[in-house]
PyMOL Python script that loads the backbone (N, CA, C, O; Angstrom):
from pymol import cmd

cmd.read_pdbstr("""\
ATOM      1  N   UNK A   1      38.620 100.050 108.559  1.00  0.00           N
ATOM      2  CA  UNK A   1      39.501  99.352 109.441  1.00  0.00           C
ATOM      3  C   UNK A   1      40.859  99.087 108.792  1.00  0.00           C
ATOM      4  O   UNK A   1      41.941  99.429 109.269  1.00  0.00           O
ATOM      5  N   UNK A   2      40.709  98.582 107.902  1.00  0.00           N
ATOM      6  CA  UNK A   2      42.080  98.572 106.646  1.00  0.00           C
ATOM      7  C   UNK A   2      43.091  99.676 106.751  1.00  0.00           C
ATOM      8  O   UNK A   2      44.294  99.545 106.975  1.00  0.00           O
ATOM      9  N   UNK A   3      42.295 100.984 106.518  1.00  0.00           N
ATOM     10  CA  UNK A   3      43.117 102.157 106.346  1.00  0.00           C
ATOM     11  C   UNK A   3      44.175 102.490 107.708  1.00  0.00           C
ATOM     12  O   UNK A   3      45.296 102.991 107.783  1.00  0.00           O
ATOM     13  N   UNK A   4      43.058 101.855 108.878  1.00  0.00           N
ATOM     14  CA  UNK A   4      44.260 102.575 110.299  1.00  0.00           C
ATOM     15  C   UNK A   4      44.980 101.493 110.740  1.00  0.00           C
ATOM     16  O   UNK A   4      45.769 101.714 111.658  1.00  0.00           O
ATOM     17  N   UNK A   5      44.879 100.089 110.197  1.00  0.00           N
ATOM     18  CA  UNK A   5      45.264  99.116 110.502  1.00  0.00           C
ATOM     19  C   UNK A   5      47.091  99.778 109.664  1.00  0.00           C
ATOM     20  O   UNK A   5      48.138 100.038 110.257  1.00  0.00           O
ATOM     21  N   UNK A   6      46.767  99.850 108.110  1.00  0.00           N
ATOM     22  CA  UNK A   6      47.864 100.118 107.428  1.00  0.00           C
ATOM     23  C   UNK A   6      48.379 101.570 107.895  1.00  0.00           C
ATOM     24  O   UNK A   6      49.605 101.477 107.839  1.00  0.00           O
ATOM     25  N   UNK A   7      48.026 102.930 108.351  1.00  0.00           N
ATOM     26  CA  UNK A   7      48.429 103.686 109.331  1.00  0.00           C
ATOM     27  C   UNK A   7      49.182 103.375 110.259  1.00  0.00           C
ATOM     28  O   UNK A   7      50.294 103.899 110.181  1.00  0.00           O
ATOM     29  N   UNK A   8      48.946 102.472 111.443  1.00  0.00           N
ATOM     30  CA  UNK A   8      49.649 102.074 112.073  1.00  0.00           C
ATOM     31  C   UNK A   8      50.925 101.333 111.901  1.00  0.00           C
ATOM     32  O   UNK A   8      51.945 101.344 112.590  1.00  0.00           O
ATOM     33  N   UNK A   9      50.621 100.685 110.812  1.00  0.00           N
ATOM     34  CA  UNK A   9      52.036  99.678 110.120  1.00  0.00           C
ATOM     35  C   UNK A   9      52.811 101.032 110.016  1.00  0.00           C
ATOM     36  O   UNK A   9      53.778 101.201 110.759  1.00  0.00           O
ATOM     37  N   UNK A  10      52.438 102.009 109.129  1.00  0.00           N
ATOM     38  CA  UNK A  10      53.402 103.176 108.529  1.00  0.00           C
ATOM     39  C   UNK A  10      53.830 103.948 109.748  1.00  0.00           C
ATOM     40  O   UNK A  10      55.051 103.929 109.901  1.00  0.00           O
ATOM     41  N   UNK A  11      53.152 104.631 110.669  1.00  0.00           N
ATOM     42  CA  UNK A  11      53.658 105.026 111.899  1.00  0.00           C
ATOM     43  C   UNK A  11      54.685 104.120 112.570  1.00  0.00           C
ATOM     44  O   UNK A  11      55.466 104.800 113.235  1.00  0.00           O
ATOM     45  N   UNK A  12      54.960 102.748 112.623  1.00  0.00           N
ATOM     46  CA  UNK A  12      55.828 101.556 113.396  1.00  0.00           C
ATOM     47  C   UNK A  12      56.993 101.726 112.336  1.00  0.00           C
ATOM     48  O   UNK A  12      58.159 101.899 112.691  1.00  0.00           O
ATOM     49  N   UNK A  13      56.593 101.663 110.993  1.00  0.00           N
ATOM     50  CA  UNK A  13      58.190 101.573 109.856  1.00  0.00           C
ATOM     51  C   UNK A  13      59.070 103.076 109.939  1.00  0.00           C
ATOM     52  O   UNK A  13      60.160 103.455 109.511  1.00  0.00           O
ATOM     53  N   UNK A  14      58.161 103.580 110.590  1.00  0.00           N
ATOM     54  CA  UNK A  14      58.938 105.497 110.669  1.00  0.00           C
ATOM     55  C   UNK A  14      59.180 105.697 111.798  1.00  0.00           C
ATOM     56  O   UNK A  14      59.169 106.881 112.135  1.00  0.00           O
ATOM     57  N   UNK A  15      59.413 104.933 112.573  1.00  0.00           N
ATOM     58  CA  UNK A  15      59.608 105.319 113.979  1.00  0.00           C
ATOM     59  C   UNK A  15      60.996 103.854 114.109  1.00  0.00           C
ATOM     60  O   UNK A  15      61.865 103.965 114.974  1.00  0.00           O
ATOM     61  N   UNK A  16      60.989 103.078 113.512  1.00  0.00           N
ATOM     62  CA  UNK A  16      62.033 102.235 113.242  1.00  0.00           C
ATOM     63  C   UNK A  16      63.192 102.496 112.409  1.00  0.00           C
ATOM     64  O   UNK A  16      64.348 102.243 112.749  1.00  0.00           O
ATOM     65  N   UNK A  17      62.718 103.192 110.917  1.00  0.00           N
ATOM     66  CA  UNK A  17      64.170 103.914 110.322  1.00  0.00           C
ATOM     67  C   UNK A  17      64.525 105.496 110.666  1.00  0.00           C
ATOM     68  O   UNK A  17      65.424 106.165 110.158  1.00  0.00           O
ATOM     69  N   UNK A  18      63.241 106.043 112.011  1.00  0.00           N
ATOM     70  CA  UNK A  18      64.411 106.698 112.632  1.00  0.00           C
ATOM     71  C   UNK A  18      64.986 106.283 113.413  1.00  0.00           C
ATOM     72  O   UNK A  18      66.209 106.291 113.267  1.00  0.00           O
ATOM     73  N   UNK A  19      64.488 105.793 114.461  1.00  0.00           N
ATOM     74  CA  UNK A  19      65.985 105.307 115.325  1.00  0.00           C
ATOM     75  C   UNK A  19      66.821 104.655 114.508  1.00  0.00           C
ATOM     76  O   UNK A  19      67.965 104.857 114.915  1.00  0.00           O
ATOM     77  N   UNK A  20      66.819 103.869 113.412  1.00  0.00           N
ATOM     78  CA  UNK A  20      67.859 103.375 112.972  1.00  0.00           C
ATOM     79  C   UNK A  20      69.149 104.116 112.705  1.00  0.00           C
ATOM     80  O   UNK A  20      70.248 103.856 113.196  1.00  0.00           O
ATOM     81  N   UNK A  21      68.621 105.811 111.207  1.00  0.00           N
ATOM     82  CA  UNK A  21      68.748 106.741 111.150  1.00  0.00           C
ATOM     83  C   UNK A  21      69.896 107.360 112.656  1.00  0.00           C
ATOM     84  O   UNK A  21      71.104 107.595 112.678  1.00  0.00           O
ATOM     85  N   UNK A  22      68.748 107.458 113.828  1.00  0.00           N
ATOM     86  CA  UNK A  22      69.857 107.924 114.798  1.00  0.00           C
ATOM     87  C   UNK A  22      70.805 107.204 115.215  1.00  0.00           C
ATOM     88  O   UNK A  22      71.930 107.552 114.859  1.00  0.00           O
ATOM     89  N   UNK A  23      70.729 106.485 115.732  1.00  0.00           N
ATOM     90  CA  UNK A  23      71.977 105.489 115.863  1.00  0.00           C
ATOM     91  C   UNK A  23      73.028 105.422 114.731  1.00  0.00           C
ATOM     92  O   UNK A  23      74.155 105.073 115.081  1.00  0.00           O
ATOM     93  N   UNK A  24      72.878 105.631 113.767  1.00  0.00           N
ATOM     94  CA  UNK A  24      74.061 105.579 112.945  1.00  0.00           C
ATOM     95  C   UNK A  24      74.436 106.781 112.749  1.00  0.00           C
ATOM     96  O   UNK A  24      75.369 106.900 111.954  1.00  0.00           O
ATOM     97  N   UNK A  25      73.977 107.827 113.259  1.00  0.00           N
ATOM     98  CA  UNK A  25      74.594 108.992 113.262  1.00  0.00           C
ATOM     99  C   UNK A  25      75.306 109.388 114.517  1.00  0.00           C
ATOM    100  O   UNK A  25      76.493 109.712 114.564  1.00  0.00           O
ATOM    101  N   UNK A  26      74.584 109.341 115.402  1.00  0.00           N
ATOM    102  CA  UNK A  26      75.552 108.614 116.983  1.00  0.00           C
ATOM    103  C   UNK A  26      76.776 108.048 116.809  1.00  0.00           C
ATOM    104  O   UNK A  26      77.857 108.585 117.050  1.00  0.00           O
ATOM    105  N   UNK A  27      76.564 106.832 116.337  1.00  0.00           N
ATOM    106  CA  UNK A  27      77.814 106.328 116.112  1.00  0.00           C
ATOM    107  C   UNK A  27      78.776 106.782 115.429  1.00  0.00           C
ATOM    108  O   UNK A  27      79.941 106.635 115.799  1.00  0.00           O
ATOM    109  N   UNK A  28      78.423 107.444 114.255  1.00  0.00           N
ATOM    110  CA  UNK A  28      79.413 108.000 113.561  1.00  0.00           C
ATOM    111  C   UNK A  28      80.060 109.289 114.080  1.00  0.00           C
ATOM    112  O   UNK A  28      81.075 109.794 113.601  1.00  0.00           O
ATOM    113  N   UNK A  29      79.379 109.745 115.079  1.00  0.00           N
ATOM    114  CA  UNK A  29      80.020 110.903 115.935  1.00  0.00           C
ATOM    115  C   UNK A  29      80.385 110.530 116.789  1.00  0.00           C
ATOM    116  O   UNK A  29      81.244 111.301 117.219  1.00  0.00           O
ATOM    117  N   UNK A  30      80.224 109.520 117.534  1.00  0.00           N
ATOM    118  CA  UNK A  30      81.649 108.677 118.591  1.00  0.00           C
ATOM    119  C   UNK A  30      82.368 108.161 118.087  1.00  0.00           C
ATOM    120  O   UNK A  30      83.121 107.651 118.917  1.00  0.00           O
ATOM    121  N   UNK A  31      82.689 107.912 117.004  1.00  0.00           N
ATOM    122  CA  UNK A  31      84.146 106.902 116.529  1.00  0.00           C
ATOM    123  C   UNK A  31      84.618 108.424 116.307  1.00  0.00           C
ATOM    124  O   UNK A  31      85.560 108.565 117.086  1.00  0.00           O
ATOM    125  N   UNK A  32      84.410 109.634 115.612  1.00  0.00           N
ATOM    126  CA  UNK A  32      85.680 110.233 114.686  1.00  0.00           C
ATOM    127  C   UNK A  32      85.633 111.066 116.054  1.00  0.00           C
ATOM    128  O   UNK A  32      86.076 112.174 115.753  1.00  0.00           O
ATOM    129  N   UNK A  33      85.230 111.054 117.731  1.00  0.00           N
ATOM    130  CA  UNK A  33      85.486 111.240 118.518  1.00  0.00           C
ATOM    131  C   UNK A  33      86.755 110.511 119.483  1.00  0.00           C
ATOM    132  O   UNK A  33      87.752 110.965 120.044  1.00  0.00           O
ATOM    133  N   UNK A  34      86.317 109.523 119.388  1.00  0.00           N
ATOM    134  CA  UNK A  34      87.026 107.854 119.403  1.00  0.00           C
ATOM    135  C   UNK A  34      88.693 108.448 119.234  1.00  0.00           C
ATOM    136  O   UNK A  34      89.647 108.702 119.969  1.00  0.00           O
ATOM    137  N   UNK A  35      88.396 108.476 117.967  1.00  0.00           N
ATOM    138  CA  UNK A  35      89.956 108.810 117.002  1.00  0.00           C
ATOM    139  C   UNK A  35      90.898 109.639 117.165  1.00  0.00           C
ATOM    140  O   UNK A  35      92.008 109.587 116.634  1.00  0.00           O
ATOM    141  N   UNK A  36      90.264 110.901 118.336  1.00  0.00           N
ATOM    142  CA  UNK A  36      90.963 112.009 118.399  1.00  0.00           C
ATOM    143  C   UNK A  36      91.899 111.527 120.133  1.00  0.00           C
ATOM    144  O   UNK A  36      92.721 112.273 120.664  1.00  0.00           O
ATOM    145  N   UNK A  37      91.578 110.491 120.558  1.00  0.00           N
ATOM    146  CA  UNK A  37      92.245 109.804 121.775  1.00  0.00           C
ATOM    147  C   UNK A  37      93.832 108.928 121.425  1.00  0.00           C
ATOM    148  O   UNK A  37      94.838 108.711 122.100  1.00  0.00           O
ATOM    149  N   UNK A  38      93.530 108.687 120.414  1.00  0.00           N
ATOM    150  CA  UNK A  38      94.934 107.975 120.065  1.00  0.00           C
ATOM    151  C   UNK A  38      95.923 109.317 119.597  1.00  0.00           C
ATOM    152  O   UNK A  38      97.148 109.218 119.664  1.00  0.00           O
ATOM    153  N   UNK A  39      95.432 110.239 119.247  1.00  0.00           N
ATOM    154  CA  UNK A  39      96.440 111.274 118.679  1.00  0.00           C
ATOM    155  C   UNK A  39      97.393 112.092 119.955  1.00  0.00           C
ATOM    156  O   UNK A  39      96.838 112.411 121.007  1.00  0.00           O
ATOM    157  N   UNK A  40      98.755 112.354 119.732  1.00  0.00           N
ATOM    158  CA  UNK A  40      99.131 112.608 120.626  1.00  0.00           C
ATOM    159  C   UNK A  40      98.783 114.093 120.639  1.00  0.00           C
ATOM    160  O   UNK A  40      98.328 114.523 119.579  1.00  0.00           O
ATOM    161  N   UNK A  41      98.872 114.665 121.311  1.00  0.00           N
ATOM    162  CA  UNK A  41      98.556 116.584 121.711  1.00  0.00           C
ATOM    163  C   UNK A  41     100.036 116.793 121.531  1.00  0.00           C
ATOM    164  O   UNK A  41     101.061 116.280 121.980  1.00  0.00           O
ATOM    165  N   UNK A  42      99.622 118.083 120.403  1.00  0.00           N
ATOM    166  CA  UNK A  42     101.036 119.133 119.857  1.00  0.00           C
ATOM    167  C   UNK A  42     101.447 119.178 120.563  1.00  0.00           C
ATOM    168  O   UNK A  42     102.387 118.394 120.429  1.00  0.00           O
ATOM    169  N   UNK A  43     101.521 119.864 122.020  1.00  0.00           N
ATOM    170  CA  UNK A  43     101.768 120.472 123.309  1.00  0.00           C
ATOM    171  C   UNK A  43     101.462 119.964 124.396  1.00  0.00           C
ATOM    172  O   UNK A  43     100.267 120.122 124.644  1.00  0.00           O
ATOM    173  N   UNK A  44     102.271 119.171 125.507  1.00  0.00           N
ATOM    174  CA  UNK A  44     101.940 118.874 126.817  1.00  0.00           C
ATOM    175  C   UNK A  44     100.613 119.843 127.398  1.00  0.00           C
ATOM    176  O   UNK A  44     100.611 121.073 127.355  1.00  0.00           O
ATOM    177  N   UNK A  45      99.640 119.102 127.875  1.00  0.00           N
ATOM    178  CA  UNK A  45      98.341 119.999 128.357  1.00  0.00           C
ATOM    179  C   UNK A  45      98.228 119.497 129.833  1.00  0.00           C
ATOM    180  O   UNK A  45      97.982 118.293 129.911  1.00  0.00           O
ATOM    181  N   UNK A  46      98.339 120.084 130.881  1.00  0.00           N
ATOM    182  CA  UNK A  46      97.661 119.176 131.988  1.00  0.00           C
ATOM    183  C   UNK A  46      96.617 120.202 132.995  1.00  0.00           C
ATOM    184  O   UNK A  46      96.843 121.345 133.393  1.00  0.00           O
ATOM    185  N   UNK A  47      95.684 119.522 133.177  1.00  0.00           N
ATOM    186  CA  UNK A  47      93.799 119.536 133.084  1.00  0.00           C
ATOM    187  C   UNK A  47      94.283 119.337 134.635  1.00  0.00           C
ATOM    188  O   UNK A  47      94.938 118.473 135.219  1.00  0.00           O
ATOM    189  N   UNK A  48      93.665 120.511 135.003  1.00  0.00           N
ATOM    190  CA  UNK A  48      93.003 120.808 136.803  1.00  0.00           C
ATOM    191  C   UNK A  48      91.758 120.731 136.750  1.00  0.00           C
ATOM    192  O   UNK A  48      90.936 120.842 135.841  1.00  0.00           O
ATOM    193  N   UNK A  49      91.694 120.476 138.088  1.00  0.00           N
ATOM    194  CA  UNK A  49      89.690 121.399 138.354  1.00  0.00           C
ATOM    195  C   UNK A  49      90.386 122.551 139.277  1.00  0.00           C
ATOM    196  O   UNK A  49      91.357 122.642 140.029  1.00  0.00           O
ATOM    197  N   UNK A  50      89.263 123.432 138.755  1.00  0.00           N
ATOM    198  CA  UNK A  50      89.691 124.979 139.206  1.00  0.00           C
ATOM    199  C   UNK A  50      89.451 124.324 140.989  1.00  0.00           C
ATOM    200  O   UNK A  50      88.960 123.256 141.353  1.00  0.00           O
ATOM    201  N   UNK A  51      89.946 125.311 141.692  1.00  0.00           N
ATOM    202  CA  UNK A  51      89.342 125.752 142.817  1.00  0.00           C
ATOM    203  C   UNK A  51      90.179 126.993 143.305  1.00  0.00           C
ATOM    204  O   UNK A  51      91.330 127.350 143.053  1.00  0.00           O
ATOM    205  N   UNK A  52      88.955 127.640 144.276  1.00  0.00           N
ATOM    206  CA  UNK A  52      89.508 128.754 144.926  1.00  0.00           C
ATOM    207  C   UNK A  52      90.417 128.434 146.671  1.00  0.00           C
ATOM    208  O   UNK A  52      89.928 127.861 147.645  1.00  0.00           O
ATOM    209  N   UNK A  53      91.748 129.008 146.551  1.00  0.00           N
ATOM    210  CA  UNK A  53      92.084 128.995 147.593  1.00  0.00           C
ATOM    211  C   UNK A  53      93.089 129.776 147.715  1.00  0.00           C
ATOM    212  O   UNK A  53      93.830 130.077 146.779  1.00  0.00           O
ATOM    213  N   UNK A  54      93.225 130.237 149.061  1.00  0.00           N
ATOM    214  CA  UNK A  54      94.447 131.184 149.250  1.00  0.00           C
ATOM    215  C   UNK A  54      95.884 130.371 149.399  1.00  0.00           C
ATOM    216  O   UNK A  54      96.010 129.643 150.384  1.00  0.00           O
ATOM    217  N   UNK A  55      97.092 130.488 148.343  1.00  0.00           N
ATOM    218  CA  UNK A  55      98.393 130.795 148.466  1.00  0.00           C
ATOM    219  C   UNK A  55      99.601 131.406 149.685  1.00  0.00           C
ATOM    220  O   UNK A  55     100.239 132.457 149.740  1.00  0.00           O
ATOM    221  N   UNK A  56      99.534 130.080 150.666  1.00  0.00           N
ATOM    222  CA  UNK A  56     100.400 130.916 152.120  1.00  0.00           C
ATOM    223  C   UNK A  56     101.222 129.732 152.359  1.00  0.00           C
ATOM    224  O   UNK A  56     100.698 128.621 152.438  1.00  0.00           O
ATOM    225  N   UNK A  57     102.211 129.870 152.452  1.00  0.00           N
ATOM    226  CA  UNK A  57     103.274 129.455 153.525  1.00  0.00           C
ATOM    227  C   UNK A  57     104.233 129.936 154.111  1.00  0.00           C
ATOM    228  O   UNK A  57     105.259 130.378 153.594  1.00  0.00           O
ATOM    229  N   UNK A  58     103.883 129.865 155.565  1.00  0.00           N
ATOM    230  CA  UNK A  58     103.705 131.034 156.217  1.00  0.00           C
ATOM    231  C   UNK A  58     105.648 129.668 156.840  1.00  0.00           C
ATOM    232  O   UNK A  58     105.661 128.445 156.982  1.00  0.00           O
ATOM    233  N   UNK A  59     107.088 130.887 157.049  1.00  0.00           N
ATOM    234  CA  UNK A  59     108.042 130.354 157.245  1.00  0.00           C
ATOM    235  C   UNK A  59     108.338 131.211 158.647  1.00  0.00           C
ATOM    236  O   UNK A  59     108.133 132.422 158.732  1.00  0.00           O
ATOM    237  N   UNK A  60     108.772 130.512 159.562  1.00  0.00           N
ATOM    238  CA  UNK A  60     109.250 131.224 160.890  1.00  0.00           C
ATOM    239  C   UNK A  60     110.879 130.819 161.153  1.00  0.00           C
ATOM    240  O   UNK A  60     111.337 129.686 161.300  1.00  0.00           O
ATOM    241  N   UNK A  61     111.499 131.925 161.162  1.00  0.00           N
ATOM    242  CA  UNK A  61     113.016 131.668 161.292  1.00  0.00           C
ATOM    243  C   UNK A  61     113.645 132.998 162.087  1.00  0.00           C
ATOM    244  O   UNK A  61     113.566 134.212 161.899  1.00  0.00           O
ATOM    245  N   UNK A  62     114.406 132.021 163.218  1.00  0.00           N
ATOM    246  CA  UNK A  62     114.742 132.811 164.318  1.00  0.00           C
ATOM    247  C   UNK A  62     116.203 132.887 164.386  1.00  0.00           C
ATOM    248  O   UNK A  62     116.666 131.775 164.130  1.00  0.00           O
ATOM    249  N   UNK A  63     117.230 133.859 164.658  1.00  0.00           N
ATOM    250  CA  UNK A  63     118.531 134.197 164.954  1.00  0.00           C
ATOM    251  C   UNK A  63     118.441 136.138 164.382  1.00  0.00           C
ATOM    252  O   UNK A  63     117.529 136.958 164.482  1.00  0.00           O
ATOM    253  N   UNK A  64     119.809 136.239 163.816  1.00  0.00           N
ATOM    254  CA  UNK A  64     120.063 137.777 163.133  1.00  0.00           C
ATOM    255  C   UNK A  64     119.794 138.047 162.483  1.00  0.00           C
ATOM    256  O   UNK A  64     119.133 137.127 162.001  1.00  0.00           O
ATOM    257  N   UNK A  65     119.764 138.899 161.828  1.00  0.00           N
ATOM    258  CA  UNK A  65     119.086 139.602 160.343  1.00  0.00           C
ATOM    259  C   UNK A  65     120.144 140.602 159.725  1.00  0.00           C
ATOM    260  O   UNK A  65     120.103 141.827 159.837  1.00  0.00           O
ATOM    261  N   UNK A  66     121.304 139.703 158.906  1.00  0.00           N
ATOM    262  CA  UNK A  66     122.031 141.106 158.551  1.00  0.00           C
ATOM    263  C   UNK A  66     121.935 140.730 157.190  1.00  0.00           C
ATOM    264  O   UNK A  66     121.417 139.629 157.005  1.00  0.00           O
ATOM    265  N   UNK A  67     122.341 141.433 156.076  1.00  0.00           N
ATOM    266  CA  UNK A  67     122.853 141.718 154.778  1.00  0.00           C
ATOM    267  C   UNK A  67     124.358 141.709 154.554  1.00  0.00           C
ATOM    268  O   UNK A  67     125.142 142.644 154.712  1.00  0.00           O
ATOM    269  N   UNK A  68     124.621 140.374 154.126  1.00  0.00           N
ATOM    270  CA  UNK A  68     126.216 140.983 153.799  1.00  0.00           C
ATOM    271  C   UNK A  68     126.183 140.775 152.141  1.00  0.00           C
ATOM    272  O   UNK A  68     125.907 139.739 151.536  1.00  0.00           O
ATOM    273  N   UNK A  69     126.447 141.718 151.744  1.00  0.00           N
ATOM    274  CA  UNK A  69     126.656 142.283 150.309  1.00  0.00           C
ATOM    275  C   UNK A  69     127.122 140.670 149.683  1.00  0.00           C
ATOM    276  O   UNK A  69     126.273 139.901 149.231  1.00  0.00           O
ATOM    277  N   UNK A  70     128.274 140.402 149.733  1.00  0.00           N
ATOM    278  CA  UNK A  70     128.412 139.104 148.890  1.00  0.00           C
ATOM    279  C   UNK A  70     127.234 137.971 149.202  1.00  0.00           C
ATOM    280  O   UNK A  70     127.058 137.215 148.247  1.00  0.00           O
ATOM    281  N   UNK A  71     126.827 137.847 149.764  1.00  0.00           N
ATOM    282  CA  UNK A  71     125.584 136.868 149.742  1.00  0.00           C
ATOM    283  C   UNK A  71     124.538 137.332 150.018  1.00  0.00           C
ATOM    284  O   UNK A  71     124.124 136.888 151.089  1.00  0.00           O
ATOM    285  N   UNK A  72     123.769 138.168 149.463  1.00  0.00           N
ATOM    286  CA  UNK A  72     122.472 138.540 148.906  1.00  0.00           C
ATOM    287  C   UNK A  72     122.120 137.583 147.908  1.00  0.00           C
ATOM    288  O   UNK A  72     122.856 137.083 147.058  1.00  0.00           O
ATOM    289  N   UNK A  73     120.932 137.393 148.109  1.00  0.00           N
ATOM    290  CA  UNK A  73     119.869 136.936 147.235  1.00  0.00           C
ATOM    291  C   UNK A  73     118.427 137.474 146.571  1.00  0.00           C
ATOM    292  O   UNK A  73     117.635 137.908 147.407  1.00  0.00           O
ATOM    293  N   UNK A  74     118.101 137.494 145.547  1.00  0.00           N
ATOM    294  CA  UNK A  74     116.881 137.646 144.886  1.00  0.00           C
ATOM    295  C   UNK A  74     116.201 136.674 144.808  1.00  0.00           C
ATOM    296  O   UNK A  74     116.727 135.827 144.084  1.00  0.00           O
ATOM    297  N   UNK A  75     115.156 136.349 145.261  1.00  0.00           N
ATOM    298  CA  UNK A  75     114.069 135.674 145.388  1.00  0.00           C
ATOM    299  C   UNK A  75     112.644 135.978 144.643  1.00  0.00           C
ATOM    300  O   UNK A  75     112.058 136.956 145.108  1.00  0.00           O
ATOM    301  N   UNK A  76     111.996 135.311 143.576  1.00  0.00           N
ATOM    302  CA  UNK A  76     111.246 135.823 142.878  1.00  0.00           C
ATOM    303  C   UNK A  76     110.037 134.689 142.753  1.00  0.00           C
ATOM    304  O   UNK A  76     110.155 133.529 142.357  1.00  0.00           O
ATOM    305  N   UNK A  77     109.154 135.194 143.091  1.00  0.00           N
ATOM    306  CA  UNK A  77     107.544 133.979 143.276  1.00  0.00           C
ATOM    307  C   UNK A  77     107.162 133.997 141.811  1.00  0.00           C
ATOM    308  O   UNK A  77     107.500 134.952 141.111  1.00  0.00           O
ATOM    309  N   UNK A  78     106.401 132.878 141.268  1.00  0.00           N
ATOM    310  CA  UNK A  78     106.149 132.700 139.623  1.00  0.00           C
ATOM    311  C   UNK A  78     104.605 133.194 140.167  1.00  0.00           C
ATOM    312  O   UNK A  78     103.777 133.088 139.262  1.00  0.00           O
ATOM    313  N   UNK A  79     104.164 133.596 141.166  1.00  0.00           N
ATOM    314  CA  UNK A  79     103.157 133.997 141.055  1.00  0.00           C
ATOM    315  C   UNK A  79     102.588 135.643 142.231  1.00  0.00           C
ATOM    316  O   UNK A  79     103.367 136.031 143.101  1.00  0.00           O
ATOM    317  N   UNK A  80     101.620 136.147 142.076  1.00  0.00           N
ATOM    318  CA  UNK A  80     101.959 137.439 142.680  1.00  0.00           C
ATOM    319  C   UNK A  80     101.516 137.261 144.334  1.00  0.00           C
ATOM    320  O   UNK A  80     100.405 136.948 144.762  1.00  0.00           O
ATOM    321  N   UNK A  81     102.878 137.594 145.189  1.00  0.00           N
ATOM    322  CA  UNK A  81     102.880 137.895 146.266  1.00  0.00           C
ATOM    323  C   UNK A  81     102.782 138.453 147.362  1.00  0.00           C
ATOM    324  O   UNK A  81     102.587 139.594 146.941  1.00  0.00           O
ATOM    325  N   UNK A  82     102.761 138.558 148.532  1.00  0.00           N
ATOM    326  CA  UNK A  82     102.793 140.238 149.426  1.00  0.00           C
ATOM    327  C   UNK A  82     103.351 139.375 150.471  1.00  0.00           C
ATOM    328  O   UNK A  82     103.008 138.244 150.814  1.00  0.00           O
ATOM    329  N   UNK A  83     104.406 140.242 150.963  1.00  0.00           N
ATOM    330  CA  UNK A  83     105.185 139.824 152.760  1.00  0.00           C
ATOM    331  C   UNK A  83     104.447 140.441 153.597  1.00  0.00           C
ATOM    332  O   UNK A  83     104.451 141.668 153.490  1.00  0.00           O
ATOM    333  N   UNK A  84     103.663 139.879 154.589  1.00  0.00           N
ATOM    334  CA  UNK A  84     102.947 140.707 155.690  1.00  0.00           C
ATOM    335  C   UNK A  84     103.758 140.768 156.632  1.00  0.00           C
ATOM    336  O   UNK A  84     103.690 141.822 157.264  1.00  0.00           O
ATOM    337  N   UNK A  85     104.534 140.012 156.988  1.00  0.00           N
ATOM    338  CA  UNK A  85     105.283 140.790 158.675  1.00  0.00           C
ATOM    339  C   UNK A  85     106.763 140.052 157.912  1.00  0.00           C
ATOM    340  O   UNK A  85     106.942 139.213 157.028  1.00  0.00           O
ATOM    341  N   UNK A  86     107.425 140.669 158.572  1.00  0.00           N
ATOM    342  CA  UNK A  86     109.278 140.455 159.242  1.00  0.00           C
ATOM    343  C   UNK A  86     108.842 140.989 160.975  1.00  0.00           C
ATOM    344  O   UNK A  86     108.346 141.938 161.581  1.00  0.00           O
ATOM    345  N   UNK A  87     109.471 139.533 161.213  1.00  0.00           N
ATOM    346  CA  UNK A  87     109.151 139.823 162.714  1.00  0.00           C
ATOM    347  C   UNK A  87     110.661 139.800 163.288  1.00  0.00           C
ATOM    348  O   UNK A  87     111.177 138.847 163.871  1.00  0.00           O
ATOM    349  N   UNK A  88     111.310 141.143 162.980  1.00  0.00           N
ATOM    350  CA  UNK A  88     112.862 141.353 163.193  1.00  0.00           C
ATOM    351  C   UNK A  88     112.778 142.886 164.481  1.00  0.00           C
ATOM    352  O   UNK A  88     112.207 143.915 164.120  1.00  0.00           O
ATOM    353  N   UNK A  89     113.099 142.836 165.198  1.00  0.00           N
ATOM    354  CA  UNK A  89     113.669 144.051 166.522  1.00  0.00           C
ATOM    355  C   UNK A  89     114.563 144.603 165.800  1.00  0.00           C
ATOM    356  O   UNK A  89     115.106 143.927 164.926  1.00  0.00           O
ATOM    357  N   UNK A  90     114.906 145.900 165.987  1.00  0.00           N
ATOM    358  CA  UNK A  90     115.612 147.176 165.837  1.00  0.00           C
ATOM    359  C   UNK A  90     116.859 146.438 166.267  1.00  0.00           C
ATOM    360  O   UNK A  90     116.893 145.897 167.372  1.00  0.00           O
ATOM    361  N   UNK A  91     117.984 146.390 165.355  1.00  0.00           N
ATOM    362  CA  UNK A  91     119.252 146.233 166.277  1.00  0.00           C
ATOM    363  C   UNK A  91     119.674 145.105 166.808  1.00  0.00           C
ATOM    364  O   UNK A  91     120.681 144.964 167.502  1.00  0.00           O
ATOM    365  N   UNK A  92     118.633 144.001 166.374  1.00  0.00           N
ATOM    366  CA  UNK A  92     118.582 142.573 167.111  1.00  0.00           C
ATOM    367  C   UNK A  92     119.885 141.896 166.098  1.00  0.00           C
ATOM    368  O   UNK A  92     120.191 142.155 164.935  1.00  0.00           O
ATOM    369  N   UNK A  93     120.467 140.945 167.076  1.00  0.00           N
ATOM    370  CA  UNK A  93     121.629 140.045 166.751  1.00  0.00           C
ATOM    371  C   UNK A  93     121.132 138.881 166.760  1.00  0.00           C
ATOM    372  O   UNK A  93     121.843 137.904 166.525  1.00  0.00           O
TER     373      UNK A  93
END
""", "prot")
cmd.dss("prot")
cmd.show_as("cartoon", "prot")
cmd.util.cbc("prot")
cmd.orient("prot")
């Protein structure tokens, strides 16, 4: 009776300096986690959540359609585009 009585003591003291054990290792991996929040970032970073969606704005503008050489413009999207319609008539003013 002695022997599992003192078994049991030893199973309770090893199951106490491990969790102790873990917890201080826990902890010591959230603080030098902790630490990396006060530091400022080399480089401006700013954090999306992805999502998928289609890119449209769709512009409707009505009168003439001419080109006059001194006021042309280049227009350039920072991202990749396609024009599906010009809704312009042959010859229209």
């Amino acid at each position: 009776m002695k022997i599992a009585k003192a078994m049991f003591w030893l199973a309770g003291l090893a199951l106490i300096l491990g969790g102790m054990y873990w917890l201080a290792v826990e902890h010591k991996g959230s603080s030098a986690d902790a630490g990396d929040e006060d530091q400022e970032a080399p480089v401006p970073v700013e954090v999306a959540k992805i999502e998928k969606k289609t890119l449209a704005e769709p512009r409707v503008a009505y009168g003439s359609v001419v080109a006059q050489p001194a006021r042309v413009q280049t227009i350039s999207a920072a991202f990749e585009s396609m024009v599906r319609r010009v809704l312009v008539a042959r010859d229209s003013r």
